[in-house]
C-alpha positions as CSV (number, residue, x, y, z in Angstrom):
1,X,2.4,-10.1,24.3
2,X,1.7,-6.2,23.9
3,X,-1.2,-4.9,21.6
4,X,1.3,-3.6,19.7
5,X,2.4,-6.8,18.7
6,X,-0.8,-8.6,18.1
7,X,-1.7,-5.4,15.8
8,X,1.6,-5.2,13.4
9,X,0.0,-5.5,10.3
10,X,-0.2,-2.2,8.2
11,X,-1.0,-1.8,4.7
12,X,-0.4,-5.5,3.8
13,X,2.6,-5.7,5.7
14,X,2.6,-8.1,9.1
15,X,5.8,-6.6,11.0
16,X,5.5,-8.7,14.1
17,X,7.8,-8.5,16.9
18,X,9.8,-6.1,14.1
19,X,7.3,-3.5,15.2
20,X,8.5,-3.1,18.7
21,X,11.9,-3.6,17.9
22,X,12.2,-0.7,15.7
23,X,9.9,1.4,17.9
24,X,12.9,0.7,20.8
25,X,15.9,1.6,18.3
26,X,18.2,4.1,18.9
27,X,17.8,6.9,15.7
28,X,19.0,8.6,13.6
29,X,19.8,5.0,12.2
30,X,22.0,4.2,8.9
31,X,20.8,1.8,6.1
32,X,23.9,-0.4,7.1
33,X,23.4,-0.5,10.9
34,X,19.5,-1.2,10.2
35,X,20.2,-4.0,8.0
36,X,23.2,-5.7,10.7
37,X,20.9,-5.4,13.5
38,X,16.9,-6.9,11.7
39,X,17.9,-7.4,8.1
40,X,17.0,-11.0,8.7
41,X,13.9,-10.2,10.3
42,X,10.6,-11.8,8.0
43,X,8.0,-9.5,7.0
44,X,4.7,-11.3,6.2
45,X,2.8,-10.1,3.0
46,X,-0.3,-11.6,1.2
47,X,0.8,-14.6,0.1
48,X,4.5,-14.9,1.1
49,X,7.0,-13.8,3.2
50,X,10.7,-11.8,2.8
51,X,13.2,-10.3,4.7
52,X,13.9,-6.4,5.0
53,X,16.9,-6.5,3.5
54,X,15.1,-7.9,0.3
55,X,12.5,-5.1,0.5
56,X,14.9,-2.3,1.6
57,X,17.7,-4.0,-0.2
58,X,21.2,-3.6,0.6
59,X,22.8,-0.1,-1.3
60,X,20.7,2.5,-0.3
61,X,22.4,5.3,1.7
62,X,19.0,6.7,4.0
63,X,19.6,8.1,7.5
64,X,16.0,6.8,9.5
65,X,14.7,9.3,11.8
66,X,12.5,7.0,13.6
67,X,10.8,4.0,13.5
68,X,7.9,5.7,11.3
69,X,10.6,6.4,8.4
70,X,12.0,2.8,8.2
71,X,8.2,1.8,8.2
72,X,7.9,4.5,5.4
73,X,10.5,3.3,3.6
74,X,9.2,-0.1,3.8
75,X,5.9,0.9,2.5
76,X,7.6,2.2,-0.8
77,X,9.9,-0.6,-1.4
78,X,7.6,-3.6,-0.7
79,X,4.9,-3.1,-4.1
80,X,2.0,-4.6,-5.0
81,X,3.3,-8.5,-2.9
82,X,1.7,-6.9,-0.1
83,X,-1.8,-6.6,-1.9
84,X,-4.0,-9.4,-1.6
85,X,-6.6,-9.5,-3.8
86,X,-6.0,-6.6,-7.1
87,X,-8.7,-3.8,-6.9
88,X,-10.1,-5.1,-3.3
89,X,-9.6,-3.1,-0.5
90,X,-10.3,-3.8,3.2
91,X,-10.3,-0.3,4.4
92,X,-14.0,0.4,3.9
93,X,-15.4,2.4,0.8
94,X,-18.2,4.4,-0.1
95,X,-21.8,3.5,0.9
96,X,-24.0,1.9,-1.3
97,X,-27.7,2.6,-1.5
98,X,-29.6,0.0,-0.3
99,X,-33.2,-0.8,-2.4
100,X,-35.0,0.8,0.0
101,X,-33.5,4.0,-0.5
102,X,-33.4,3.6,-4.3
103,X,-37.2,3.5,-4.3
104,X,-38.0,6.1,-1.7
105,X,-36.0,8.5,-4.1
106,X,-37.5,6.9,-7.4
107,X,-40.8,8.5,-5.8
């Protein structure tokens, strides 16, 4: 199993094997051909799973470029059932001051 494969999951969205597949696709790609060849292909969110033809869905008339523009379009279609937790975020955030730092500059 490749890196690749072991790290699939972006922005909520565990693409699996799906990952390489698309990178190894032969673009420019139509909706339709994408959808024959992986629509049945499970994405994993939060709490549930779904194909990518429910999250793409089945009339839309893109062109992909690449593999980055079906993951694109995936990103847009998919809404908040690939957030875990509302208002938590795993991506780091801001430092916080720790009390040591509060009181050196309450001095």
């Amino acid at each position: 199993m490749s890196e690749d494969s072991v790290n699939s999951r972006e922005q909520g969205i565990e693409f699996g094997s799906l990952a390489e597949e698309l990178e190894d696709e032969s673009y420019p790609l139509s909706h339709d051909d994408l959808l024959s060849r992986h629509g049945d292909r499970e994405l994993e969110l939060a709490d549930s799973s779904t194909s990518l033809r429910d999250i793409l869905g089945p009339e839309n008339e893109q062109e992909y470029e690449d593999a980055e523009s079906v993951r694109q379009a995936i990103f847009s279609m998919v809404g908040d059932d690939a957030v875990g937790r509302k208002g938590y975020s795993d991506r780091g955030g801001t430092a916080t001051e720790t009390d040591e730092e509060k009181t050196d500059e309450s001095f």
